[in-house]
ZAMARGU-4260 file (C-alpha; in steps of 0.2 Angstrom, whole numbers, plus 5000, padded with zeros to 4 digits):
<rodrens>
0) 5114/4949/4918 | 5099/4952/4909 | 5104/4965/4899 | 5118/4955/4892 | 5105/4940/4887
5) 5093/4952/4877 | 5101/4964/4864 | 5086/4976/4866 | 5085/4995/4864 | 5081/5005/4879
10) 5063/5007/4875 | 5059/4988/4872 | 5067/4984/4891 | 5058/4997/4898 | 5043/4989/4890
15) 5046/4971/4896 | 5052/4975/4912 | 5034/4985/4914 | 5026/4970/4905 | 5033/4957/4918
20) 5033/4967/4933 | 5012/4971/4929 | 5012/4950/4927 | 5020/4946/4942 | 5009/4959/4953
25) 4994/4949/4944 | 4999/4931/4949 | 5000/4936/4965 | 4983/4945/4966 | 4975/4931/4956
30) 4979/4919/4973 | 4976/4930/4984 | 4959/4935/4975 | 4953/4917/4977 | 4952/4916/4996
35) 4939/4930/4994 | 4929/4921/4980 | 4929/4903/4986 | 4924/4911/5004 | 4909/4904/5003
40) 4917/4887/5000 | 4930/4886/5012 | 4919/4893/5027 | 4909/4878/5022 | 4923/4865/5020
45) 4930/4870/5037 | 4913/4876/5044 | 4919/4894/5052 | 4909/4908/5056 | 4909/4926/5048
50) 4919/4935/5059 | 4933/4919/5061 | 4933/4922/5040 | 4936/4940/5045 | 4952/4934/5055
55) 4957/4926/5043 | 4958/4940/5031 | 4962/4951/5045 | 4978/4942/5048 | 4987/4942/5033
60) 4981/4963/5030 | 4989/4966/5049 | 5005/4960/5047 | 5007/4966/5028 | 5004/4984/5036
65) 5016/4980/5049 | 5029/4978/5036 | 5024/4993/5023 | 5037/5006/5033 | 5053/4993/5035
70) 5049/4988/5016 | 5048/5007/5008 | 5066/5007/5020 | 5076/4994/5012 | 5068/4997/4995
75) 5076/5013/4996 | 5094/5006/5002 | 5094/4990/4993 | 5090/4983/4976 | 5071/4983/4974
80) 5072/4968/4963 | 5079/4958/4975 | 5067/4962/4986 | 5051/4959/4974 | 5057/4939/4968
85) 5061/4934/4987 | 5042/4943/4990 | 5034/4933/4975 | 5041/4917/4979 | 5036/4918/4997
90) 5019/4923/4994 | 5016/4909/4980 | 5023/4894/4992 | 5011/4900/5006 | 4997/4902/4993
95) 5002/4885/4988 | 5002/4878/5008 | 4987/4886/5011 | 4977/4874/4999 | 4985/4859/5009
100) 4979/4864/5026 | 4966/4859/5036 | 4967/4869/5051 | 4959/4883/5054 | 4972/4887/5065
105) 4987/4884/5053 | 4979/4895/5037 | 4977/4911/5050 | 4995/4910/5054 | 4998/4907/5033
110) 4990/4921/5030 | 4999/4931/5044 | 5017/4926/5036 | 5011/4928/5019 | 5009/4948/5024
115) 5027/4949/5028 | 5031/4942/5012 | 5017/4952/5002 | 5024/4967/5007 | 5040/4965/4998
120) 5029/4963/4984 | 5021/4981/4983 | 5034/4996/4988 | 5049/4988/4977 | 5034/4984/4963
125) 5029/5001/4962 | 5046/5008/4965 | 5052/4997/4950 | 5038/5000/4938 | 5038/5021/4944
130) 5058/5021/4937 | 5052/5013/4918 | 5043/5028/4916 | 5048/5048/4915 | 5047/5058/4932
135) 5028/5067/4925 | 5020/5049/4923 | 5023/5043/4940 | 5004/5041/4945 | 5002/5034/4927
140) 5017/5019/4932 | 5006/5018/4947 | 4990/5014/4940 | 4996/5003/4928 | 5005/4994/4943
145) 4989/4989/4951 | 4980/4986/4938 | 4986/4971/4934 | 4978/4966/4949 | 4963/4969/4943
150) 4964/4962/4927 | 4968/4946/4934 | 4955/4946/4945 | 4943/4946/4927 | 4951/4931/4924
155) 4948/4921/4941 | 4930/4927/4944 | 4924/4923/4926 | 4931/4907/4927 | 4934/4903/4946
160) 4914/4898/4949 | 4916/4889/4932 | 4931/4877/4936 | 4930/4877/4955 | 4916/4861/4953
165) 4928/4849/4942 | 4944/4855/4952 | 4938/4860/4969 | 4945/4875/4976 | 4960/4868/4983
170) 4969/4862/4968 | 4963/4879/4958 | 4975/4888/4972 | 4988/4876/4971 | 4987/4881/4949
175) 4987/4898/4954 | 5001/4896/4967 | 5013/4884/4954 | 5008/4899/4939 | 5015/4912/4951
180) 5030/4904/4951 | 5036/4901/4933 | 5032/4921/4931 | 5043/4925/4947 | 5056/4915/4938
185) 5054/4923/4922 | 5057/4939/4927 | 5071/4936/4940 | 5080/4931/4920 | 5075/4945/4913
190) 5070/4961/4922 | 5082/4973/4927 | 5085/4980/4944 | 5080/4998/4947 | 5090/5013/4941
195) 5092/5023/4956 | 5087/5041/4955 | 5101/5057/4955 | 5095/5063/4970 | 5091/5048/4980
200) 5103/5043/4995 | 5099/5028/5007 | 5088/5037/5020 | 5094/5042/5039 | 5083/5038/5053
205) 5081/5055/5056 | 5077/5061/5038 | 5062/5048/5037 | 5056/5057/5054 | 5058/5074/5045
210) 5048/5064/5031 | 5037/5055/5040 | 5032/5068/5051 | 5024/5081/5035 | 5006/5085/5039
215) 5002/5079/5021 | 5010/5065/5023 | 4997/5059/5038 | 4983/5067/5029 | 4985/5057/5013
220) 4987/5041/5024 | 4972/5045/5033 | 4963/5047/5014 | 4975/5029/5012 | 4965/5021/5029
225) 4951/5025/5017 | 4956/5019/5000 | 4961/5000/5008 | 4946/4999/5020 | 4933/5002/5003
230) 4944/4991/4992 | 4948/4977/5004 | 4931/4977/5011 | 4922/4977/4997 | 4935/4963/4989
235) 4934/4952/5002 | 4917/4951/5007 | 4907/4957/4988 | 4904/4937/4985 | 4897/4932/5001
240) 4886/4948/5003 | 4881/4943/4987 | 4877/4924/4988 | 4872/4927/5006 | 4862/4946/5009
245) 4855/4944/4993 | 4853/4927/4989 | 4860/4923/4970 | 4871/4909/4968 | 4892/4908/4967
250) 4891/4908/4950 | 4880/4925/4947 | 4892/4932/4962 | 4909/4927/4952 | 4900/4938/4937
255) 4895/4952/4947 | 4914/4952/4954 | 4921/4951/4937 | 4910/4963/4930 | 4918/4974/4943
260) 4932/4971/4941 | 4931/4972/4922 | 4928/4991/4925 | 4942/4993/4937 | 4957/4986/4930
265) 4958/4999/4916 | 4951/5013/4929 | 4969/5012/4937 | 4978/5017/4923 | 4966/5031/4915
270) 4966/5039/4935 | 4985/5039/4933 | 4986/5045/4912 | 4973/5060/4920 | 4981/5062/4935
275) 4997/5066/4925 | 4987/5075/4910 | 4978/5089/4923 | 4992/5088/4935 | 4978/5089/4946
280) 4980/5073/4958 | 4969/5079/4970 | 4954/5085/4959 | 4954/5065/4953 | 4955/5059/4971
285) 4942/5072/4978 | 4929/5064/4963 | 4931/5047/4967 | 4930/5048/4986 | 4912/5057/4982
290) 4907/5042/4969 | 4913/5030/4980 | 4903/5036/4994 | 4884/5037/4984 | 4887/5020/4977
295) 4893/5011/4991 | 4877/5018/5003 | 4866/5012/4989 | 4871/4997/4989 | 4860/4988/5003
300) 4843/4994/4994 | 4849/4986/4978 | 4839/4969/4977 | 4836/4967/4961 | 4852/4962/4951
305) 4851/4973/4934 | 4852/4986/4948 | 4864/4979/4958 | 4877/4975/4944 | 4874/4995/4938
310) 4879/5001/4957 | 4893/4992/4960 | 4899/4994/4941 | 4900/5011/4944 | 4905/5011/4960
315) 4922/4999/4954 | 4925/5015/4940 | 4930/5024/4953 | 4935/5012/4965 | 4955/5013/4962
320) 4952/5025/4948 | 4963/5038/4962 | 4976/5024/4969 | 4992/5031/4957 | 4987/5051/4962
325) 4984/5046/4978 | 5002/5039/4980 | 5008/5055/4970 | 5001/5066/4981 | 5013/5067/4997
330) 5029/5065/4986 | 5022/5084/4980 | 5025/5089/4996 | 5040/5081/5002 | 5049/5075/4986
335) 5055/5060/4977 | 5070/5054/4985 | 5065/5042/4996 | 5049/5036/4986 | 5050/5019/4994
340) 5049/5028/5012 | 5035/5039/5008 | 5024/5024/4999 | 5028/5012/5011 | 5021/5024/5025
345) 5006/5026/5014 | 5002/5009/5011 | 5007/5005/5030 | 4990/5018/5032 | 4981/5011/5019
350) 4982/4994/5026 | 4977/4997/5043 | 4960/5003/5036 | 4959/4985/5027 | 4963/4975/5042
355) 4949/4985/5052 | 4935/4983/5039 | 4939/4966/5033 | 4937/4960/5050 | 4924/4974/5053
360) 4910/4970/5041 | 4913/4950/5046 | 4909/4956/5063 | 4893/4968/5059 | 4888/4952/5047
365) 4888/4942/5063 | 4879/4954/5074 | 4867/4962/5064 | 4864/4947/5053 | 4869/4958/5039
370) 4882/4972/5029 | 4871/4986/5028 | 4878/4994/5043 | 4895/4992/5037 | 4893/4996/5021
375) 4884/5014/5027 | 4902/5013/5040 | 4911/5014/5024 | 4900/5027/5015 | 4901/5039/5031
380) 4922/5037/5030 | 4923/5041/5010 | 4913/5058/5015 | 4926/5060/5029 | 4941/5058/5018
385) 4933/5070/5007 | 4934/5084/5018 | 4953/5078/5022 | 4957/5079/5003 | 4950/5096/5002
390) 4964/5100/5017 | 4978/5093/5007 | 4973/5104/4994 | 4972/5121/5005 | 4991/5116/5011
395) 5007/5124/4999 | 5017/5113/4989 | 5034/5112/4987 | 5042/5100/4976 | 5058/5093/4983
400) 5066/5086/4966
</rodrens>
């Protein structure tokens, strides 16, 4: 085991598990962030339309929320670990198929399998990373998950544009694909499995519809339908609305993106340090949704790109500045023991919002010959979970530690 390999105290395992369970969330982000950036590329190579690019992201997002609820499930009754390494190797092969194929087809039903395997990635991820930390930094473990992410997404849109002309985009995503692995491997070695928590039992069917069935459980998806509609949306299509409403090359789109995403990565964690500091979740998550919903209507009448670069660094401050209070907010209400439940159903929420606006704005592109009406689609729903987070915050909590 890997305790028995590495004499380290308590606190340095905690710190490298952390450390390797933030690297193996990144490789996998990294390769799934390249199908958004190399868009342009491969709609090209396999010369699709808009809305069958939107299929394509759609596909993989559909059946990742499929899998959120059944995943939370058997993190809770099984070894989260386990789960995570068979999640990460699957999602790298398909990665690495996906740059092999040809078929427009066969990379729609890629990306659908991948889901699955994706979501074995992100409940038992956080549920792992949440139990290196003490039960007061749970939106802080949170943030920092996802923010690796983001800090590999730095990495692939400063130099994505830069090496995609000698490689080509396939063979980057194969790289991508191959790298993913040996940090998989790496941490099947060395991280440890999840302590379980005093409290927590394998969950009954009926206790996840006692659960399930809170009214801030559904609110907080709603806010969730949200959160992944802005963040996938704007992730998936931000290079081709770039390159294609506004007309700036890849290049000047990848530095846009990875200015962006510069901004976000560390946003994650600092929601989830304030978050935990206040203990006011909702107040971090009630400013965001406000930001987010200025920045992203302003966003069509930004032409000019000093402009442009300013809105949409400030929009991606706040763009996952609220994900790690935002999963905190139901386990207020309805406790900690099942954790893997309660986020899974949150993400299972948060994921139907990205499936509907990453085919959504493909489709408005298509019809309209533009994203402005998605993108104003987008504003009118961050106003709407506004006013939901102020309901959250009317409703009494009561901690079930």
């Amino acid at each position: 085991m890997a305790a028995e390999t590495f004499a380290l105290p308590a606190r340095g395992r905690r710190t490298l598990n952390s450390a390797l369970i933030v690297v193996c969330q990144s490789m996998q982000a990294l390769a799934f962030g390249g199908i958004a950036l190399f868009l342009p590329l491969i709609r090209q190579d396999l010369a699709i339309s808009p809305s069958q690019a939107g299929l394509l992201a759609a596909a993989g997002t559909f059946t990742y929320a499929l899998m959120q609820i059944p995943s939370g499930y058997l993190s809770d009754r099984f070894d989260p670990k386990r789960l995570f390494v068979v999640g990460l190797l699957g999602t790298n092969a398909l990665s690495f198929s996906f740059a092999v194929l040809d078929s427009y087809g066969w990379l729609v039903a890629n990306q659908a399998v991948s889901g699955v395997f994706r979501a074995l990635v992100f409940a038992p991820g956080l549920l792992l990373i949440s139990r290196q930390f003490r039960a007061d930094r749970r939106a802080t473990a949170m943030g920092l998950y996802v923010a690796g992410g983001f800090s590999s997404s730095v990495l692939l849109n400063a130099l994505g544009p830069v090496l995609v002309g000698p490689l080509g985009w396939r063979w980057l995503m194969i790289l991508f694909a191959a790298a993913g692995v040996l940090v998989v491997l790496a941490f099947a070695r060395l991280g440890d499995p999840a302590q379980r928590e005093a409290d927590a039992r394998p969950p009954t069917w009926a206790a996840a519809r006692e659960i399930l069935s809170h009214r801030a459980v559904w609110l907080a998806g709603f806010v969730q339908f949200v959160r992944l509609a802005v963040v996938t949306g704007m992730a998936f299509w931000l290079p081709s609305l770039i390159v294609e409403d506004k007309g700036f090359p890849l290049g000047v789109a990848g530095a846009v993106v990875a200015v962006g995403a510069a901004v976000t990565a560390p946003s994650n964690f600092l929601g989830g340090w304030l978050s935990d500091r206040l203990g006011r979740p909702l107040a971090v998550v009630g400013t965001s949704l406000a930001v987010l919903a200025l920045t992203i209507f302003l966003i069509p009448f930004m032409d000019a790109l000093p402009a442009l670069i300013t809105v949409i660094a400030v929009n991606s401050i706040f763009l996952q500045l609220y994900f790690g209070p935002l999963f905190a907010v139901p386990l207020r209400y309805v406790g900690t023991a099942n954790t893997g439940l309660v986020t899974g159903f949150s993400n299972f929420c948060a994921n139907l919002g990205g499936v509907t606006f990453s085919f959504g704005l493909g489709a408005v592109k298509d019809a309209s010959g533009s994203f402005d009406a998605g993108l104003w689609a987008l504003s009118g729903m961050c106003a709407a979970a506004l006013a939901v987070t102020w309901a959250i915050s009317r409703l009494p909590v009561r901690q079930a530690q």
